[in-house]
Structures are given as structure tokens and as C-alpha cells.
MIFIFI-982532 format. One record per residue (C-alpha): residue in three letters; residue number from 1; x, y, z. Coordinates in Angstrom, 2 decimals. Layout:
// residues N
   r   k      xx      yy      zz
 ALA NUM       X       Y       Z
...
//
This chain:
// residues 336
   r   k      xx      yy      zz
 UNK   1  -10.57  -19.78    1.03
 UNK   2   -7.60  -20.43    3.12
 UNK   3   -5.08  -17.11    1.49
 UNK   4   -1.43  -16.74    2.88
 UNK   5   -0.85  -12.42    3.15
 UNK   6    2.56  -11.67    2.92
 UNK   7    3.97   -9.01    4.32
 UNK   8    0.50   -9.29    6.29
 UNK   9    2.15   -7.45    9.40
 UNK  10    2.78   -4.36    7.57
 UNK  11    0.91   -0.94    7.81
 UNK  12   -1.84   -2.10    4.63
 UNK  13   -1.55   -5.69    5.80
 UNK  14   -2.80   -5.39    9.41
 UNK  15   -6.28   -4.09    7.75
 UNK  16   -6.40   -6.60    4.68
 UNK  17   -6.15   -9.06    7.45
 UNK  18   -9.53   -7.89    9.38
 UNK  19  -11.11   -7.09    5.86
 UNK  20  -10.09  -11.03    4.76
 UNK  21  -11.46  -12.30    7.67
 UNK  22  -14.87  -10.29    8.06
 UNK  23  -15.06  -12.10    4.48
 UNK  24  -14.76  -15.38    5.45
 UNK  25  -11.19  -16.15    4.88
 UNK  26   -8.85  -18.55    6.50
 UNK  27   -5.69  -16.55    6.51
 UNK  28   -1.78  -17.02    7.60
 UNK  29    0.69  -14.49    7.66
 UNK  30    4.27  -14.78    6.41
 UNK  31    6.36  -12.09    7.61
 UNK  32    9.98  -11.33    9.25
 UNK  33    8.61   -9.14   11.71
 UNK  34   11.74   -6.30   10.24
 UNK  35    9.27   -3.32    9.53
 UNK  36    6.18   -4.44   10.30
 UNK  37    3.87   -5.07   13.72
 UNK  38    3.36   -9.06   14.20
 UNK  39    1.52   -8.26   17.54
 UNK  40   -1.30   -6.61   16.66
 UNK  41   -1.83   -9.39   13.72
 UNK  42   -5.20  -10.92   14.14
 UNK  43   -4.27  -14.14   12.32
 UNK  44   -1.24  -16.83   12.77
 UNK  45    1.74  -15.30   11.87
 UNK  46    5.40  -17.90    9.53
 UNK  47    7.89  -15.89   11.02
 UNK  48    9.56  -15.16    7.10
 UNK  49   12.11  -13.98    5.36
 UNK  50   10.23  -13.49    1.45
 UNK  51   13.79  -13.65   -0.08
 UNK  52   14.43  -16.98    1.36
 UNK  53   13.40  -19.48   -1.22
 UNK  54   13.22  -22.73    1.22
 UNK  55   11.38  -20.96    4.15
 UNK  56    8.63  -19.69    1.48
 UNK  57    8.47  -23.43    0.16
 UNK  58    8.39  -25.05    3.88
 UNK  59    5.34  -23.00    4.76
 UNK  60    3.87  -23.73    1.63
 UNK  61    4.74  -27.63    2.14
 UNK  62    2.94  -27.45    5.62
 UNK  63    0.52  -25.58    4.51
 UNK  64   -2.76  -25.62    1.83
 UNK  65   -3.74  -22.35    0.30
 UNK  66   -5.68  -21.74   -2.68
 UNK  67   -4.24  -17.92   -2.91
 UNK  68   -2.10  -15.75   -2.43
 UNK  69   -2.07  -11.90   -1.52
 UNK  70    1.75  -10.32   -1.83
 UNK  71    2.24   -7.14    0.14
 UNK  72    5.65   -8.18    1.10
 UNK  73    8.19   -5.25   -0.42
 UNK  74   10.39   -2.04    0.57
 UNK  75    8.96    1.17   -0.65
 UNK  76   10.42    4.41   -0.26
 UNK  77   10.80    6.61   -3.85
 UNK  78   13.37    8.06   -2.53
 UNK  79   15.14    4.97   -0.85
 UNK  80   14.80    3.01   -3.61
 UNK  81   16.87    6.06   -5.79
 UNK  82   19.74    5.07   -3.35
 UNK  83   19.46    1.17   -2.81
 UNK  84   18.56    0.01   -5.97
 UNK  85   19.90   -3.54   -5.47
 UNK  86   18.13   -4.12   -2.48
 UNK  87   14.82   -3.26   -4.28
 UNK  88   14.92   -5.13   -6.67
 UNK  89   16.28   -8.29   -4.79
 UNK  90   13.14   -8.17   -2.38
 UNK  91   10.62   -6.35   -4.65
 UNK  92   10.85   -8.07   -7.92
 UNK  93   13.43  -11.27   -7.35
 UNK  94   11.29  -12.52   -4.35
 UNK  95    8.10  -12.06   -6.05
 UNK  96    9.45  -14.22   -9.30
 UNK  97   10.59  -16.75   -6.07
 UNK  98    7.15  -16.50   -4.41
 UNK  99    5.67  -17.24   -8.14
 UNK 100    7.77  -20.10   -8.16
 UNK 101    6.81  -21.72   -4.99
 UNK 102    3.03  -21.31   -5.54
 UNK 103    3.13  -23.03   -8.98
 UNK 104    4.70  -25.81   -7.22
 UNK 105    1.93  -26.17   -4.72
 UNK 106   -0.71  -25.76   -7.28
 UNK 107   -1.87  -22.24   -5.69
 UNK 108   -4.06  -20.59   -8.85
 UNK 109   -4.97  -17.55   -7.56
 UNK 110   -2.78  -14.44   -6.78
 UNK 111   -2.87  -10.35   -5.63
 UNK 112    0.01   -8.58   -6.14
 UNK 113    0.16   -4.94   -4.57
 UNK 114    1.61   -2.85   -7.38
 UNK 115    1.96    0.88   -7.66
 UNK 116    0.89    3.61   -9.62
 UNK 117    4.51    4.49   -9.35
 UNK 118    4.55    2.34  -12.59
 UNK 119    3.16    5.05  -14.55
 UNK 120    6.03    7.71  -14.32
 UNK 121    4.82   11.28  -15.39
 UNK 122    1.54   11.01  -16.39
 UNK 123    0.47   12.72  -19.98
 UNK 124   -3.66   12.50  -19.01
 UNK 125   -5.06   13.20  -15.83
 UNK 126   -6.78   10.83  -14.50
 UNK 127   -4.61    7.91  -15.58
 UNK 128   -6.30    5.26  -16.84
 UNK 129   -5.16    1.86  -16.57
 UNK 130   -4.10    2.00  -20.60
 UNK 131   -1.62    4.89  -20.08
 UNK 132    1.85    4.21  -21.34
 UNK 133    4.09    2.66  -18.29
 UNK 134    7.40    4.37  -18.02
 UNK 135    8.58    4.42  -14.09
 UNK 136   10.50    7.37  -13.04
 UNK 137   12.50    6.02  -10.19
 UNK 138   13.58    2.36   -9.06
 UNK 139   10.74    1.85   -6.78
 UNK 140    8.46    1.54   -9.74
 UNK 141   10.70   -0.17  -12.08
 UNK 142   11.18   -2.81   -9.25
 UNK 143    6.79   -3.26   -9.05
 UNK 144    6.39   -2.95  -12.72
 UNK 145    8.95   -5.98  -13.77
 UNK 146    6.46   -8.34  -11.45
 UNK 147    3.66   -6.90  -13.51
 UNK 148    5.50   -7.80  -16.49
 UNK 149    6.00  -11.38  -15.31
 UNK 150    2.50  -12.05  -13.99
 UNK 151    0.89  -12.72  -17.59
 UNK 152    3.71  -15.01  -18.35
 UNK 153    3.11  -17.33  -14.86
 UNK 154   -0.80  -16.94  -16.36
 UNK 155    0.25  -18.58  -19.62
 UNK 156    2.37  -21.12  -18.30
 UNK 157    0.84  -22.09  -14.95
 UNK 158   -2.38  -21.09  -14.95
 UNK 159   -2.07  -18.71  -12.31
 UNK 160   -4.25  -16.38  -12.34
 UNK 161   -3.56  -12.67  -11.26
 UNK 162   -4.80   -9.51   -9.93
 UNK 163   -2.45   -6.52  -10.11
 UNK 164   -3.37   -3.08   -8.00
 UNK 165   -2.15   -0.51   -8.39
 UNK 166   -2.40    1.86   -5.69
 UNK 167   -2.23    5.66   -4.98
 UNK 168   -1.42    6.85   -1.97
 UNK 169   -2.11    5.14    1.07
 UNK 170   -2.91    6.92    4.14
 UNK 171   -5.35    6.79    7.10
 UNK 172   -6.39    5.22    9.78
 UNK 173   -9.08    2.70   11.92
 UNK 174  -11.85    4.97   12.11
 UNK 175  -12.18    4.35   15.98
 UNK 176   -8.16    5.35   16.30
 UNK 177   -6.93    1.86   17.30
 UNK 178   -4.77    0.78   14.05
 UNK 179   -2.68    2.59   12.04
 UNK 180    0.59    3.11   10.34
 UNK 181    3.72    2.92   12.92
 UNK 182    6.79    3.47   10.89
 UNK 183    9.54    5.37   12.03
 UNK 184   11.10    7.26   10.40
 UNK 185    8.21    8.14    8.57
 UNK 186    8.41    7.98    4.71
 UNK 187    4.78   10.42    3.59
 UNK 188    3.70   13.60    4.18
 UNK 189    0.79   13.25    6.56
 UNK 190    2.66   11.03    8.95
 UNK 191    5.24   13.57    8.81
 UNK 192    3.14   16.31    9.26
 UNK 193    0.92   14.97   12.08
 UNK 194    4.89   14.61   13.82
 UNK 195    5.36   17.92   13.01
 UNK 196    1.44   18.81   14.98
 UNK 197    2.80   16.34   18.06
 UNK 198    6.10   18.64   18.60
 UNK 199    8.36   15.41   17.56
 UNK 200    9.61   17.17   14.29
 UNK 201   10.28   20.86   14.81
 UNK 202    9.04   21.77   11.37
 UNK 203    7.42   19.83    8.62
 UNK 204    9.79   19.54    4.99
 UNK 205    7.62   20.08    1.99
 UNK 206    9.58   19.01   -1.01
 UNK 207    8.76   21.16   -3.65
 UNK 208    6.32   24.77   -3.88
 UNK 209    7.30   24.86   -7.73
 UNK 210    5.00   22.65   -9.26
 UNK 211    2.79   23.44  -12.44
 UNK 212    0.04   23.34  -10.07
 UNK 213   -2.73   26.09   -8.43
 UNK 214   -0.69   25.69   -5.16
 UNK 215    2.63   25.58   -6.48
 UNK 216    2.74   21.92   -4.56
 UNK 217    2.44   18.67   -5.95
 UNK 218   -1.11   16.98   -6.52
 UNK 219   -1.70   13.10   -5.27
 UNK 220   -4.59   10.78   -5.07
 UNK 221   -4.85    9.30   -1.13
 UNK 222   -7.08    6.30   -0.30
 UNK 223   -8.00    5.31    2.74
 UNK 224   -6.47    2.52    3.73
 UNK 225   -9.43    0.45    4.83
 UNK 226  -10.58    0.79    0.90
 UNK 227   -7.10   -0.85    0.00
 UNK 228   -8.10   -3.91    2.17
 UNK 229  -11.45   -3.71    0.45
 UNK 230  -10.09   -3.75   -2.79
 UNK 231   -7.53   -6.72   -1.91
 UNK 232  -10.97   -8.67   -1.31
 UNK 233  -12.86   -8.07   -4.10
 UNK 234   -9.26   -9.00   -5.96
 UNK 235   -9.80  -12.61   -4.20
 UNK 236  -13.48  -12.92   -4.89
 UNK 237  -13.21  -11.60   -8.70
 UNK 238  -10.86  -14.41   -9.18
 UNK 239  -12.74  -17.17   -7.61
 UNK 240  -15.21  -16.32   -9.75
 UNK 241  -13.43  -16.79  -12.85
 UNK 242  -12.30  -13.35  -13.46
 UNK 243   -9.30  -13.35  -16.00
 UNK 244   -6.04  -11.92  -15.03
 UNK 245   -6.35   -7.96  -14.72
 UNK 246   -5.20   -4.45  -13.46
 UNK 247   -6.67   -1.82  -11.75
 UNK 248   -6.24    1.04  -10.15
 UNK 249   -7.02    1.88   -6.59
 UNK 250   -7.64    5.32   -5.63
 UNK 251  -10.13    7.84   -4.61
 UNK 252   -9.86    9.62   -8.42
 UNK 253   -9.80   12.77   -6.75
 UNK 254   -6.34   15.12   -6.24
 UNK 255   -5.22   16.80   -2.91
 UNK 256   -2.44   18.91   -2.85
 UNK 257    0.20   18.68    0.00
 UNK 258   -0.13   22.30    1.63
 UNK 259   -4.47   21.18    0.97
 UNK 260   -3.06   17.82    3.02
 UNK 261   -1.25   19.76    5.46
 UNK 262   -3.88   22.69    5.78
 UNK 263   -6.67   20.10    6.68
 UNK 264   -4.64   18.42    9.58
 UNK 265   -3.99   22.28   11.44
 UNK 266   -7.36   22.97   10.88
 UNK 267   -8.88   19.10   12.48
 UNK 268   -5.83   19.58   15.15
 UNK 269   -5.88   23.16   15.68
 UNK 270   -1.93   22.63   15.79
 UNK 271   -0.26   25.58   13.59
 UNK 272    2.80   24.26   13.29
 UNK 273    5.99   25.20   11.23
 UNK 274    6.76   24.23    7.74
 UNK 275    9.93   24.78    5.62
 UNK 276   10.31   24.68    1.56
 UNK 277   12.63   22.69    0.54
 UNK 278   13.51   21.63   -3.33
 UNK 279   11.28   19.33   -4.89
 UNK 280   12.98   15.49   -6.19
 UNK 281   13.57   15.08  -10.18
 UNK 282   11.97   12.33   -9.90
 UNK 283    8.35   13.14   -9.14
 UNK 284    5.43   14.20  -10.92
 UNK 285    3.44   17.61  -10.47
 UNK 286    0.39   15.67  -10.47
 UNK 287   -1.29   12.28  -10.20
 UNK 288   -4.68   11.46  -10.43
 UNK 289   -6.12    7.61  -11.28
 UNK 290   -8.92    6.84  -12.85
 UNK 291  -10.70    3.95  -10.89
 UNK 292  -13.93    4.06  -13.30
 UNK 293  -12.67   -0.03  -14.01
 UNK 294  -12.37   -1.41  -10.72
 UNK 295  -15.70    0.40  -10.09
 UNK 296  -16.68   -1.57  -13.03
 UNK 297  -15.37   -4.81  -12.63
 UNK 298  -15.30   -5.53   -9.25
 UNK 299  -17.99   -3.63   -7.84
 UNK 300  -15.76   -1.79   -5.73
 UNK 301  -16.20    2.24   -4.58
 UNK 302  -13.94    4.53   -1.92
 UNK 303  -16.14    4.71    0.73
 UNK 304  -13.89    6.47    3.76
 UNK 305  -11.26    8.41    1.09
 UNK 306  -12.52   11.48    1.14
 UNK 307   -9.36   13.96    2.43
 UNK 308  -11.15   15.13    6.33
 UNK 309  -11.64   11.05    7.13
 UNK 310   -7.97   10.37    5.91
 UNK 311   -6.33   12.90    7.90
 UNK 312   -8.91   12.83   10.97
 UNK 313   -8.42    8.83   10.99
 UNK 314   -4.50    9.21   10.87
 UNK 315   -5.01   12.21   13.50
 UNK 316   -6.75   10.33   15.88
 UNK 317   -4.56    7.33   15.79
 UNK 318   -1.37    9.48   16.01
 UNK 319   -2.42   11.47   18.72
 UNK 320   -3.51    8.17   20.99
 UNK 321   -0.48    6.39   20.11
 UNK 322    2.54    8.84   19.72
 UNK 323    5.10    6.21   20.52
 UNK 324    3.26    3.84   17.98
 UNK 325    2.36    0.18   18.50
 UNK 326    5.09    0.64   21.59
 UNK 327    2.43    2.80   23.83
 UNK 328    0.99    0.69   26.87
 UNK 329   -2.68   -0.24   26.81
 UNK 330   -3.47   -0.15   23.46
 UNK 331   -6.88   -0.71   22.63
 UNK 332   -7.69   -4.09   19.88
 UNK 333   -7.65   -3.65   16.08
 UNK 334  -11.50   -3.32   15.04
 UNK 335  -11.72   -1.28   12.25
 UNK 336  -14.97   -1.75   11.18
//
């Protein structure tokens, strides 16, 4: 199928790209180049602004696609507590706008990259794809009003849809040459990796307090090269016939952050220094999905999230490229 990825220049959108394409794919990019990494973008890149309503329907009028995966968003919990406009003008308007223009061109099938963010505090661990939806913080208010909207284009259009939701991304190409350059960084092993490479003088952890064994708070990572995965299967369920769904994507297993941060000083042998600071209102103790259903449905299993290949992966790219995509002689982007 010939797919446009947008956002496809972003951190998870450089790998869905090689994934997409080891499939079989045709696929375009449509991206404004703000946050993300064009370069190293192994497919033809729209130069994009997803907010723009007539440069989304020019490259869809010069253009034939038969889906559509949507990366294209801000994140940042935090961020999003502070610029709540600007979240939900590029997270949720430009999806409805994005909606809009592939009903016009008579694209059927779309991804959307939600977040488990959706789920506020959860009251079961895991969290099952049924568990009540009550978003904590703007960030997951601005994901879940796509997912709300989604059905409806289903109804109406005949799009169908794939929602993910996904846990924490974090990792690396297994062979160290792609990974996530954003600066500053927004997650705790990017930070903490900084903190190993002497460019932070201590690493922050937000929070020792928790209702947890640790006292820190408990999130499920996957690797980022099983989010690509995932985004394919997404495609392939759907050309299949596969009703309009939701999953989860995660490992289904909890790491805490000082179990994060331990296992990067022991992989680097880097002891470096870390300071408490007060934990957000806004986050959970714990999270924890359940993925039993994608396992189910699309056939899909976590093959590199286990917590020493996420933080060895990240390690090894961070340490080769401490300047990011910006460090001479970089090597290609296999990831396989």
C-alpha cells in the first residue's frame, strides 16, 4: 500500500518508516521538519505544517494513498499542563483536519498514535483496554478527543481506524545508529543517560513518595522498534478487514525509575548524581497495560522490550552520538 506517515520524521516515526518499508510499503512523509530529523528519513519527505488545512489537502491532491498513519503531535505531560491551547490546536484540531482531508480523497484506512495517557489513574493494574478513560492532564485529554471522534468518521465515512495506545517509548536501533535526538529531553532515560555523559550535572527524579516498593513511580517502556511493529500490523489488520479497534502497546511489565536509572549505571558503569525532587499532581504511582488483545488480534508480541535492551539500545546510541543527529559521520539507519 502506498501510506502517508505523518509526523514520519519524528523519534517513533524514523523506525515506523524502516518497519513500513521492510513490509512492503510505499510510504511519504509529511512533516515541518520543527522537532523532528528529515535527514535521516529513508522515504520522500512534504515539507508540512499538519495544522495547515490546504498544504495537507495539496499533498493529498498530488498524491494517492490508501492509508494513513498519524504520529504528527506535541507531547510533553508536563508542557501540555502549561500550553493547553497549543495542544489541542495541533493534537486534536489537526487530527479532526487530517480526518477531513482523507475522507475527501477516499483514504479508508487510518492509525492514529494515541496514549495510555488517556487512562488517568488507573484503578486495575494491568489496564485493560475496557478501563474507564478519565485523562489526568491536557496531553491526554488532547489524544483522547481524536479517539472519541474516530468511531464517528467510521460511521459516516467509512474510515476505518486503528487507535494505539502506547506506554512509554524508549530505546534505540539495536546496532546504535537511530535513536531519539530531542533536546531538551522530555523522559527519564534520555535524561539520565545526559546525566551518565556529564551534560546534566545531576539527574531530577520527580517523585520518591509513591505507593510503590521503591518509593518511585512504576511505568511500562517498549522498545521502540515494537511501536513500529505494532504500527504495521495496525495497517495489515485493516487491510484485512479488521473493524475499527484499540489496543494497547506495551511490554505489560512495570519498571520503576530508580530500577530505570539503576540499570543504565550498572550497563555504563557511570555513577552519576541524582537529586529528589517533588513528584507532579498529575501522575500516577503506577502504570501497567495489559497487551493480552493486541497479542490476540494482531498477532503482535514485544520482542526487544525487555528493560537491559531498552536502556543498552538508548546507551549505545547516546554515547556514539552525544550531539545527536548533529555529530559528523553518522553511520545509516538499519535497525533491523
Amino acid at each position: 500500500m502506498r501510506i502517508l506517515v505523518t509526523g514520519g520524521a519524528g523519534y517513533i516515526g524514523c523506525f515506523a518508516i524502516v518497519s513500513l518499508q521492510a513490509a512492503g510499503h510505499d510510504v511519504v512523509v509529511y512533516d515541518d521538519g520543527s522537532t523532528g530529523h528529515p535527514e535521516v528519513v529513508t522515504a520522500n519527505v512534504i515539507r508540512g505544517d499538519i495544522c495547515d488545512s490546504y498544504a495537507l489537502n495539496t499533498c493529498l491532491d498530488e498524491n494517492r494513498f490508501e492509508g494513513i498513519v498519524h504520529l504528527a503531535a506535541i507531547n510533553g505531560v508536563g508542557r501540555s499542563m502549561i500550553r493547553a491551547s497549543r495542544f489541542f490546536q495541533v493534537n486534536t484540531a489537526a487530527s479532526i483536519n487530517l480526518l477531513d482531508a482523507a475522507e475527501r480523497h477516499g483514504i479508508r484506512y487510518f492509525v492514529f498514535a494515541s496514549s495510555t495517557s488517556v487512562y488517568g489513574s488507573p484503578q486495575t493494574i494491568p489496564v485493560e483496554e475496557s478501563h474507564p478513560i478519565a485523562p489526568t492532564n491536557v496531553y491526554g485529554e488532547s489524544k483522547l478527543l481524536v479517539e472519541r471522534v474516530l468511531p464517528w468518521y467510521d460511521r459516516a465515512h467509512g474510515i476505518r481506524s486503528v487507535i494505539l495506545r502506547f506506554c512509554n517509548a524508549a530505546g534505540a536501533a539495536l546496532d546504535g545508529s537511530m535513536g531519539q535526538d530531542r533536546n531538551p529531553p522530555a523522559h527519564v532515560l534520555p535524561l539520565a543517560i545526559q546525566a551518565a555523559l556529564g551534560q546534566l550535572d545531576r539527574l531530577m527524579i520527580l517523585g520518591a513518595d509513591y505507593d510503590t516498593p521503591d518509593g518511585t513511580c512504576v511505568r511500562d517502556y517498549v522498545h521502540v522498534l515494537d511501536l513500529a511493529l505494532a504500527l504495521v500490523r495496525a495497517l495489515d489488520y485493516l487491510a484485512a478487514g479488521g473493524p475499527s479497534d484499540v489496543f494497547n502497546v506495551g511490554s505489560g511489565t512495570g519498571f520503576s525509575t530508580r530500577e530505570v536509572v539503576n540499570t543504565l549505571k550498572h550497563l555504563s558503569g557511570v555513577d552519576f548524581p541524582i537529586e529528589i525532587g517533588p513528584h507532579r499532581p498529575f501522575d500516577s504511582a503506577t502504570f501497567v497495560a495489559n497487551v493480552s488483545k493486541i497479542r490476540d488480534a494482531l498477532g503482535w508480541e514485544p520482542k526487544y522490550s525487555d528493560l537491559e535492551t531498552i536502556v543498552s539500545s538508548a546507551w549505545r546510541w547516546h554515547k556514539a552520538h552525544p550531539l545527536g543527529y548533529k555529530l559528523p559521520g553518522r553511520a545509516g539507519v538499519n535497525v533491523a
